[in-house]
N, C-alpha and C positions, 0 to 999 in steps of 0.2 A: 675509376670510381671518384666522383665529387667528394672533397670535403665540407661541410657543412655544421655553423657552428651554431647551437640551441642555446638560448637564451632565456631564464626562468628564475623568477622572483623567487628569495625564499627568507623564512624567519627564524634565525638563530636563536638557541635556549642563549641562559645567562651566560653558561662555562662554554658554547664555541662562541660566543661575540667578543667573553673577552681571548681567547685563544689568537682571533682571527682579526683583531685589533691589533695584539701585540705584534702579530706575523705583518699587517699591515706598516707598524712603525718600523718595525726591523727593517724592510723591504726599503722605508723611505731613508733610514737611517745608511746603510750600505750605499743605497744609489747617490745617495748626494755626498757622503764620504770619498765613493770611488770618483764621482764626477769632479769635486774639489781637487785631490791629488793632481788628477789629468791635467785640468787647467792650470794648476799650479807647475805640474813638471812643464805645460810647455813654453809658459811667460817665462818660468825661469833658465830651461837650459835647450828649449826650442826641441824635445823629444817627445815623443808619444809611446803610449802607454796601453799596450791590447790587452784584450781577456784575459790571456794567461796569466799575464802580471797581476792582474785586478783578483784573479781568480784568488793567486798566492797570498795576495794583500787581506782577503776576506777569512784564509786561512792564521793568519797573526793575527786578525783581529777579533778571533773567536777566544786566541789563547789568552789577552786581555783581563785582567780582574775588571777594569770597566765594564769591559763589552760583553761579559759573561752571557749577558742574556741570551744574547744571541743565536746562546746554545738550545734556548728552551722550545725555540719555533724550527718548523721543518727546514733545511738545511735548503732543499729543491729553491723554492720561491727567492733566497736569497743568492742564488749562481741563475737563475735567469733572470732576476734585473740588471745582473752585470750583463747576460746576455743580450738583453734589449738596449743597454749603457752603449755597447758597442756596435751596435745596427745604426743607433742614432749618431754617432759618429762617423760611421760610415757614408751616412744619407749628408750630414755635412760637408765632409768633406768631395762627394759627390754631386755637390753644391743642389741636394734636391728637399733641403731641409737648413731650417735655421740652428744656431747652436744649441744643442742642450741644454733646458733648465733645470734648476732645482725644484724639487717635488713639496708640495706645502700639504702642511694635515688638514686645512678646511678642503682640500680638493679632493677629500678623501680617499683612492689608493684602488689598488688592484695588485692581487698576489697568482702568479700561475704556478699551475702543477705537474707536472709529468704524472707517465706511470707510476714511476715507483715513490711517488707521493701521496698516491691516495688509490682504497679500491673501490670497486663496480661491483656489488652483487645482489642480486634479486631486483635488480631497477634500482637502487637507493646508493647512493654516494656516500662514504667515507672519506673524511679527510687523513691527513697523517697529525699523529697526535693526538686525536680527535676518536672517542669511542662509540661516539651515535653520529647516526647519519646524518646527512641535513635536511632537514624540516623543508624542502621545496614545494614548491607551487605548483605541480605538474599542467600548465594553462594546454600541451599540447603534447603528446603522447611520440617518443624518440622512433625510429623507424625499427621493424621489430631484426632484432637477431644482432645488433649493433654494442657497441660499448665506444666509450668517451676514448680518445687519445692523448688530448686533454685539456686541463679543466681550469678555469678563470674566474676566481673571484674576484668581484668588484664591490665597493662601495662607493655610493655617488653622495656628493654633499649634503642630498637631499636627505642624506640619511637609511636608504632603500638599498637593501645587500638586491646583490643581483652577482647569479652564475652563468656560465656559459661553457658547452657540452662540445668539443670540438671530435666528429664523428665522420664517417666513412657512408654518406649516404646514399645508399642503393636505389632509392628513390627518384630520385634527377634523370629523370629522360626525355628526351629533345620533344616539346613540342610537334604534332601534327601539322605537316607543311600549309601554308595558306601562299595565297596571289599575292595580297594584299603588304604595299609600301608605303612609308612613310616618311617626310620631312618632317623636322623640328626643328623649329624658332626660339626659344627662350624668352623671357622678359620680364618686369617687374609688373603691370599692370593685371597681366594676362600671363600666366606660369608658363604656358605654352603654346604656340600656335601649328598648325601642323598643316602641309600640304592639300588637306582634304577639305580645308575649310573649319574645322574645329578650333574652339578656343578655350581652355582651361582656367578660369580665375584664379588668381594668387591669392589665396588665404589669408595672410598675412597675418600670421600668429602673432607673431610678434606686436604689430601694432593694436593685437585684438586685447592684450593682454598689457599694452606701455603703457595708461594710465597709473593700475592696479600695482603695476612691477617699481612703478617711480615713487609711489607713496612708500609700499614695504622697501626702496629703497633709503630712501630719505628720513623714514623713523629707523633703518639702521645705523644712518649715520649721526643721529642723537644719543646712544649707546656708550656708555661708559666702557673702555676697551676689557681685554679679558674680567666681562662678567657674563653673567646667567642670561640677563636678560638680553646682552647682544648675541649671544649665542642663539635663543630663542628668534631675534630678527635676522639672524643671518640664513638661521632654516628655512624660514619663510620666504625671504626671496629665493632660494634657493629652489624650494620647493615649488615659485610662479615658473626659474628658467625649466627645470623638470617636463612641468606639465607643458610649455611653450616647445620643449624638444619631442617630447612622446607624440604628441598631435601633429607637427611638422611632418616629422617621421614616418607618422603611420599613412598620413596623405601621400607622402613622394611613393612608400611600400604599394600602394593601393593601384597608385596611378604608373608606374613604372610596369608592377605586374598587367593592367591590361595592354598596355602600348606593347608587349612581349608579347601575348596569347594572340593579340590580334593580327601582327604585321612579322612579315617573314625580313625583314632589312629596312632597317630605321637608321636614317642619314642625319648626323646633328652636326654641332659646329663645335672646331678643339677651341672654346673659350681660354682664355688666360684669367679666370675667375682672381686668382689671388695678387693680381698685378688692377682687374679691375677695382677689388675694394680698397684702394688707395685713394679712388675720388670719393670724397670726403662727401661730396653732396647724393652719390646714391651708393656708399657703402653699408648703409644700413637697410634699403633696398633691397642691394644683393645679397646681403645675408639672410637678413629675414627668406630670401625665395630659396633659399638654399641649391643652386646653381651646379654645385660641385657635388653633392649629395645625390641628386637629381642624376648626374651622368655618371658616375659611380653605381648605381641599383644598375641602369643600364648596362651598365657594359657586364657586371658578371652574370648578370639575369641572361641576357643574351647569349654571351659562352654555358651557362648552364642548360639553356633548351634548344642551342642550335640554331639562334637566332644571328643574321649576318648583322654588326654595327658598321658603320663607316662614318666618321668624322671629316667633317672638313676644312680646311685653313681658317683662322679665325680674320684673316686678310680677304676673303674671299666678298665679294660686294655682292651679299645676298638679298639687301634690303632695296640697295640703288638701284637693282636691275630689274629691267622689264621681263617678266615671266615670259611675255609671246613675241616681243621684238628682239629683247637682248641688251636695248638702249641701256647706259649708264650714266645716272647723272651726275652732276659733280659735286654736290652736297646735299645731305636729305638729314636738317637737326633733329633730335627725339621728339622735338615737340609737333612735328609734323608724321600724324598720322595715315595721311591718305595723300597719294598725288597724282598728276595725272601724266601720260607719257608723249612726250611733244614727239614722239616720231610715228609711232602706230595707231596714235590718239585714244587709246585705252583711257578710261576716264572711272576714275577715284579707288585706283588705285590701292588695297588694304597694304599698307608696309609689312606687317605681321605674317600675312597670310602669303603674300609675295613672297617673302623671304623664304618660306618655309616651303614652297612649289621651286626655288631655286635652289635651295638645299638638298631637296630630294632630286633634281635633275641632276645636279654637280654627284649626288653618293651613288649615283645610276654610273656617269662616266666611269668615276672611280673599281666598281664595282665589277663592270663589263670590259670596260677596257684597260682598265691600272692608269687612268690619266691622271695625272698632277694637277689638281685646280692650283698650286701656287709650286713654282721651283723649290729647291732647298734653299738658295739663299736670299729666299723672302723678296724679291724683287717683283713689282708690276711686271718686269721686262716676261715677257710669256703667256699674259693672259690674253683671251680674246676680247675685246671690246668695240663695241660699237658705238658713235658719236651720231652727231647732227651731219658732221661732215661725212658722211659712209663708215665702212665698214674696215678696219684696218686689224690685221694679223702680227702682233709683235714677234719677233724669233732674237 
C-alpha cells in the first residue's frame, strides 16, 4: 500500500492559532538551540552530537525556569525537530545537502505530529492540547475507511495554515498498460519537448508576475524595520511568491499527470539542475521552469501507477546528434535552434525535438538491454559516435 499525503487548507479559531503559534516557536526555539550546541561542540572539541544527546538536552531544558514554556505545547512536535535536526545532518554529511540553518519566524514554521499527538474521529482532527477540531477545508474527500499516520502543520509566510494528512492509500493502482513512449527534452523557452513532436510552452510565472513582485518589493524596502506597516509589506510580497508557487505547481501536477496516463516509459535526462543554476545568466530561467520539480512529480507518479522511468546521462549528446544518421557535431550554442546535418543532409534540423527522439532511443537501449549511454567514470571513452570521417567505435 502507497503512502500518500493530503494537503488541505484550514482556518484556526482564536485559541488554536495562538496554541499552534506558540507550538510553532517552540519548535523553532529547540531546533536552533539544538543546532547551535552541535556546531558549537564541533568548532570547539571536533565531536558530534546525535539525537540521543539532543534528545537528553531538550529534557533539561524543559526543567528550565526559562524555558518553562516549553512545557505548555505538545511535547511530540518538539522530539521530531530534533528528529528532522538529525536526518539533516545526516544528508550533510552524506555530502547530499548543505549545512543546516537556522530557522527565522518570518519563514513561518511547520510542527509534525505522530499518533499519540493528536486523534482522528468522525473525519475531524484533534490536536494535542487542543479541544475542537480543526476548522479544515475539506477541497477533496480522504479515501474511505483510512485514518492519518501522521499529521503536519504548516504555516507559510503568506500567512495561510495549511495541514497535511499522511495516509495509507488504497486507492493507487497502476495505470491500464498502453504502447505509447516517450522522450523528454526540457528547456527554458519551451517547458518541454518530446519525441512525438509536441512542445509545451513555459509559463513563466515568475516573469508573469516580476513587474508586480519588484514594486511590492521595493515599497518593502522603504519600511521602517520592526513596524506594522513592514509587516503588512512583507505579506504582500509574500503573498505575489505564494500565488507564483501555487500556479507553477499546479501546471507541472497537470502536466506530469498526463505524460503518466498517457505513456507506458518515459525517457528524460538526470540533469544536474542545482550545479546548473550557478550561471548566473540563466539561473533564473531555470528556476522559474522549475526543472527539478518537473522530475520529481515524475518519478513517484511513475512508481505510483506502474509507469517504467529511465534517465539518462546528463553527458549524453542528445541535442548534437542526428536522430536518423547518428552524426555528432562538435558544438551546437543555445542560440542555435535548427541545424542542418552535413552527413545524411537532413535539413533544419529542430534541436528540441531531436533531442528528445534521442532520448527516447538512448531510454529504449537502456530499457531492453541495460546499456550504459555513459561508463561510470564519466568518460567519452565508450560512446558510439559517428564523424565526417566514418564511423568509429571507442572500447
Amino acid at each position: 500500500m502507497t503512502q500518500r499525503a493530503y494537503r488541505y487548507r484550514f482556518y484556526p479559531t482564536a485559541e488554536q492559532e495562538n496554541l499552534l503559534r506558540r507550538t510553532l516557536g517552540c519548535v523553532r526555539l529547540v531546533y536552533n538551540k539544538a543546532l547551535g550546541i552541535r556546531t558549537e561542540a564541533w568548532y570547539q572539541r571536533q565531536s558530534r552530537i546525535d539525537y540521543k544527546q539532543s534528545s537528553n538536552l531538550l529534557t533539561q531544558w524543559k526543567k528550565q525556569e526559562d524555558l518553562d514554556f516549553l512545557n505548555e505545547v505538545s511535547c511530540v512536535p518538539l522530539q521530531q525537530c530534533l528528529r528532522h535536526l538529525q536526518k539533516a545532518f545526516t544528508n550533510f554529511w552524506g555530502k547530499r545537502a548543505k549545512y543546516p540553518r537556522f530557522k527565522k519566524k518570518r519563514n513561518g514554521g511547520s510542527a509534525e505530529f505522530t499518533k499519540s499527538a493528536f486523534k482522528w474521529k468522525d473525519g475531524q482532527l484533534y490536536l494535542a492540547k487542543s479541544t475542537e477540531a480543526l476548522p479544515i477545508r475539506w477541497s477533496r474527500t480522504l479515501p474511505k475507511g483510512v485514518s492519518p499516520q501522521r499529521v503536519t502543520v504548516r504555516l507559510e509566510p503568506s500567512g495561510r495554515w495549511f495541514v497535511s494528512l499522511l495516509v495509507d492509500d488504497p486507492s493507487i493502482t497502476p495505470h491500464p498498460p498502453t504502447e505509447k513512449q516517450v522522450g523528454i527534452d526540457v528547456g527554458v523557452s519551451s517547458l518541454i519537448s518530446t519525441s512525438d513532436g509536441e512542445k509545451v510552452a513555459n509559463p513563466k510565472q515568475f516573469n508573469r508576475l516580476y513587474k508586480k513582485l519588484k514594486r511590492a518589493q521595493r515599497a518593502l524596502s522603504r519600511k521602517t524595520k520592526d513596524s506594522n506597516n513592514r509587516d503588512k509589506a512583507r505579506l504582500k510580497v509574500a503573498r505575489i511568491h505564494s500565488f507564483i508557487k501555487d500556479t507553477r505547481t499546479d501546471f507541472l501536477h497537470k502536466l506530469t499527470t498526463r505524460l503518466v496516463q498517457e505513456n507506458s516509459l518515459i525517457a528524460i535526462e538526470d540533469l544536474g539542475v542545482r550545479n546548473m543554476v550557478k550561471n548566473r545568466k540563466l539561473a533564473r530561467a531555470i528556476s522559474d521552469a522549475s526543472w527539478g520539480e518537473f522530475f520529481r512529480q515524475l518519478e513517484y507518479k511513475c512508481q505510483w501507477y506502474g509507469r517504467e522511468l529511465v534517465k539518462i546521462d546528463r553527458f549524453f549528446p542528445s541535442s548534437k546528434r542526428c536522430n536518423r544518421c547518428g552524426f555528432v557535431v562538435e558544438k551546437l550554442p543555445l542560440n542555435i535552434r535548427s541545424w542542418d546535418c552535413p552527413e545524411c543532409g537532413t535539413k533544419g534540423i529542430d534541436r528540441d525535438i531531436n533531442a528528445g527522439k534521442n532520448i527516447l532511443a538512448a531510454g529504449l537501449a537502456v530499457s531492453v538491454c541495460g546499456a550504459d549511454i555513459r561508463p561510470d567514470n564519466h568518460s567519452v571513452k565508450g560512446q558510439l559516435r559517428k564523424t565526417r570521417k566514418g564511423r568509429k567505435l571507442q572500447t
